[in-house]
Structures are given as C-alpha cells and as structure tokens.
C-alpha positions in Angstrom: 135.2 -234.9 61.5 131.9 -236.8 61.1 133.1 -237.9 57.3 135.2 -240.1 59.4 132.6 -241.2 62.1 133.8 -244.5 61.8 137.4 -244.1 62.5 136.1 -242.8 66.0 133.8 -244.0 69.2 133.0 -240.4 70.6 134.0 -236.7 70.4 135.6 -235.2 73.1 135.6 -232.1 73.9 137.2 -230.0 76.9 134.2 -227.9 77.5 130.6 -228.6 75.6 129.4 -224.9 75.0 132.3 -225.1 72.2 130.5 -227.8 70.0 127.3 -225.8 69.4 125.2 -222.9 71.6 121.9 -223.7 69.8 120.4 -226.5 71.5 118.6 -227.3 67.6 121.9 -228.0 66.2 123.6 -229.8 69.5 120.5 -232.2 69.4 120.3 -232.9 66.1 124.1 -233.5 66.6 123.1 -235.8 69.3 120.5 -237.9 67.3 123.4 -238.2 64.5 125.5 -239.9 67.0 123.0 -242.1 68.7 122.3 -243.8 65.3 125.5 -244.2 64.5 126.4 -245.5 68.3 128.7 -243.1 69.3 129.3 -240.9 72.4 129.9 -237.2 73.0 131.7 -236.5 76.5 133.0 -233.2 78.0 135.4 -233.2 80.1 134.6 -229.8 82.4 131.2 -230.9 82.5 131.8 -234.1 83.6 129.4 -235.5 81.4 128.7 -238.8 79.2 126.3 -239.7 76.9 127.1 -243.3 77.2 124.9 -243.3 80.1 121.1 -242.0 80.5 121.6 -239.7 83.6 124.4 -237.7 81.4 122.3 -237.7 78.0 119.9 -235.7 80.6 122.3 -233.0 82.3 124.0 -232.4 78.7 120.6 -231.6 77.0 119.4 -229.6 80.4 122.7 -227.8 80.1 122.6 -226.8 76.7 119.6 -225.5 76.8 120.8 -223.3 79.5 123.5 -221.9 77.2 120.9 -221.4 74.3 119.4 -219.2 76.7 122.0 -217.4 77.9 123.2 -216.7 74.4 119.8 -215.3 73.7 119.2 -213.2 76.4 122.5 -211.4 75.9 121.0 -210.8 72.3 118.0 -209.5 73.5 120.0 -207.2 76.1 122.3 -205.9 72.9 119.2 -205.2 70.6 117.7 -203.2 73.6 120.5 -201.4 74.1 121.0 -200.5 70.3 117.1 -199.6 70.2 117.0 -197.2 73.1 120.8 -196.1 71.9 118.8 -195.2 68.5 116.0 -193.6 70.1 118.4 -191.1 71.8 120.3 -190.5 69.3 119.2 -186.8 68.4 119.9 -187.4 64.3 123.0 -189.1 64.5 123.3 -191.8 62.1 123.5 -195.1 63.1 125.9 -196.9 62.0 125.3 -197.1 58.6 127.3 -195.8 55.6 125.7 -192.5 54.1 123.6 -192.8 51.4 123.6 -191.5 47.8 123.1 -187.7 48.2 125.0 -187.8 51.5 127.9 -187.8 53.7 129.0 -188.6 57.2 131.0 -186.6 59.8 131.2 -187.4 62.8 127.7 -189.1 63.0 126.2 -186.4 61.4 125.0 -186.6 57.9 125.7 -183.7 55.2 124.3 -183.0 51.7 126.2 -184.2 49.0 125.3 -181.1 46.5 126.2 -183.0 43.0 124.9 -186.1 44.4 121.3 -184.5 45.8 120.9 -182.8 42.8 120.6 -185.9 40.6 118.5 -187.2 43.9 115.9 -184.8 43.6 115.7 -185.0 39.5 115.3 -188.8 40.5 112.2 -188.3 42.6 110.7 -185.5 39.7 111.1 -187.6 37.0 109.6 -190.4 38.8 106.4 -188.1 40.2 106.0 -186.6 36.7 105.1 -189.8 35.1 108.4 -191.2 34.1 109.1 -195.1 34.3 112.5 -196.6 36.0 113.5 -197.4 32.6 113.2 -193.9 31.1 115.1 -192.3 34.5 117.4 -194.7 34.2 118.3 -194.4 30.6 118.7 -190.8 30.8 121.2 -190.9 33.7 123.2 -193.0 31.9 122.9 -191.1 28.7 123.9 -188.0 30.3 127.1 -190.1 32.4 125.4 -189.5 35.8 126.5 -192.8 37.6 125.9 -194.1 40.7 128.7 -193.5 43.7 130.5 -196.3 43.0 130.8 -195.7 39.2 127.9 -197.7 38.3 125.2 -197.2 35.8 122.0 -196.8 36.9 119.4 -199.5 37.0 115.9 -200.3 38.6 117.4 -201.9 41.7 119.3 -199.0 42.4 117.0 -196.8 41.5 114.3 -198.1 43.9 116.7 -197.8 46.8 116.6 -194.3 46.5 112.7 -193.8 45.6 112.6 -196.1 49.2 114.5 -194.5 51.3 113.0 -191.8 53.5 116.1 -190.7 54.2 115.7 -188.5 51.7 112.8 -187.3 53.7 114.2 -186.5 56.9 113.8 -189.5 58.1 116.6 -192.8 59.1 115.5 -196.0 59.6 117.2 -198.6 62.0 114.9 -202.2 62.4 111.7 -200.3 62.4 112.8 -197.3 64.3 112.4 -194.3 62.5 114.6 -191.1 63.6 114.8 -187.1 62.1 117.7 -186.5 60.6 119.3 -182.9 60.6 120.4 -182.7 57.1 118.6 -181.1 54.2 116.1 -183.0 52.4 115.5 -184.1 48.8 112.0 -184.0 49.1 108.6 -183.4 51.2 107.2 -185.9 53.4 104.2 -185.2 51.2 106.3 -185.6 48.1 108.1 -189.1 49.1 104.9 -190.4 49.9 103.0 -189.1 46.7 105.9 -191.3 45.2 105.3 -194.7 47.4 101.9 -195.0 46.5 102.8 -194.5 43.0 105.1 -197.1 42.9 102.4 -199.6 44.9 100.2 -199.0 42.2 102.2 -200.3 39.6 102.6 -203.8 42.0 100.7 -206.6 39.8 99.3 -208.7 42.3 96.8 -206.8 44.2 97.7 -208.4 47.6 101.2 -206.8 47.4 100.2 -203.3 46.9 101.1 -201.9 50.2 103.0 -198.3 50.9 105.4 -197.8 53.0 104.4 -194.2 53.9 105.6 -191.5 56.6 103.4 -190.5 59.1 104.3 -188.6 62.3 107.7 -189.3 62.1 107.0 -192.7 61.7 106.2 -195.6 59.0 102.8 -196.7 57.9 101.8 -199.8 56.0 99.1 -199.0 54.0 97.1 -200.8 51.3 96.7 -199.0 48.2 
C-alpha cells in the first residue's frame, strides 16, 4: 500500500485499532504520511487527520489502545505466573525434554534416554571436554531424540537444564518436578561452575546455580 502512496490522498479505514495497536508504529505511520501530505481517516471514530483537533483524538486514542493491549498482557502473564506457581510439578506447557516424557502434565523418565543423561553429566564432571562427550556418543550411535548427532549446542542444553535436577523453569520461575532425577542439586551445580570457568572473558563467568528451589547468579 504505501509503494503506491502516490496513487492515493489518504487511507481509510473502517475502524483505526485495525491499522496498528502500538502507538510507536501508528506514529511513525503518521509522520510518514504528514511528509508525504496525506491523510488517515477512520470512519467509526469519526476522525481526520486533515484537521488539528482530529490529529489530537487519533493520537489520544491510540494510545488508549496500546494500553489496553498491554494491560491484557500483563493480566495473561500473571495469570500464567501464579498458574505456574500452583502447579504442584506439572509441566508447563513445554515439550519434555531429553531423558523425559509427558503424560498428562506429568513428566516420566525416559530409561534409555536418562541413561545417556546421566553418562552426559559424568563425563563432563570427570574432566571430559564437549568435544570428547560428544565424539564418543556419536561413536558409539547414541543420537539425540530426533536422530541427531550430538554436538556442543546440544550438549550444553542438557548440562543447563535443571530439569535434570528436579527442577522446571518457566520465565524465572523455578518449580519441583516429581520425576526421577539425573543428578544432585550438588552435582548439577558442581557442573555450572565448571562450565563458567571455562568462559574466556572474566565478566561473563557467571553460574546459574540452584539454591532453595530456586536460581542463583553467581560470579565465579
């Protein structure tokens, strides 16, 4: 539509929620159309933007609608939050992770999967690199659940995860799990500050670690 701004004098629209609900975009939107001398009129709003008393309204109302869009957004995320807080070990709406399965919004062990878990997390605590775990996985055709070889990215998401310690994370909220573990909370965080010290840059060598059911940053 605005590759062929000047085929047109202004955009019309039956409502003006349906052109943007972020005021950012709608006024930047606006500026484009004031430099290039055309209007933008809704017709349930009764507005114009030929004239300085409607430029006002539309700007006052939009803003409106930004922050009705945002407050239903904040509602939503409380709801999810307190929704996770309650939710006694269920998982939360994430697909089970290597080691795992769901049932019901429970999670169970995965035996053949846990096992190679748990060598995962020995390897890596007994002085092995991601390289060397990762080669021998592959070596021995242990793949990843979708078939895949391992590799460092995939391998970090499980040394990560403290799922494997009893623990699911949703946006910062940490809840117990009632499925068997891979390893100790002692173990899993033995590993993160492992892997911090092998960070380069100094400033970046932070560990996630578990503490109280929770998650720590802390410098290493």
């Amino acid at each position: 539509m605005m590759n062929d701004i000047e085929h047109w004098d202004a955009i019309a629209v039956v409502k003006m929620d349906r052109i943007h609900r972020n005021s950012r975009n709608f006024m930047a939107m606006m500026d484009f159309l004031e430099k290039k001398k055309r209007s933008f009129v809704s017709s349930s709003d009764s507005l114009d933007t030929s004239t300085a008393a409607g430029r006002f309204a539309m700007d006052i109302i939009q803003r409106i609608a930004q922050f009705e869009s945002e407050q239903i957004g904040e509602r939503t995320y409380f709801a999810m939050e307190e929704k996770a807080k309650m939710s006694d070990g269920k998982i939360m709406g994430f697909t089970a992770p290597f080691g795992y399965t769901a049932y019901k919004g429970e999670l169970f062990v995965n035996a053949e999967e846990m096992e190679t878990v748990k060598e995962i997390f020995k390897s890596y605590a007994s002085g092995m690199t991601m390289d060397e775990i990762c080669w021998r996985l592959n070596r021995n055709g242990i793949l990843t659940r979708k078939q895949n070889p391992w590799n460092k990215f995939n391998l970090r998401n499980i040394l990560h995860n403290p799922v494997y310690a009893g623990l699911m994370r949703w946006d910062g909220i940490f809840i117990r799990h009632n499925a068997d573990v891979a390893v100790t909370e002692k173990e899993f965080n033995d590993v993160q500050t492992m892997m911090a010290s092998k960070v380069r840059d100094p400033n970046k060598r932070r560990a996630s670690l578990i503490k109280e059911a929770g998650c720590v940053t802390t410098p290493v």
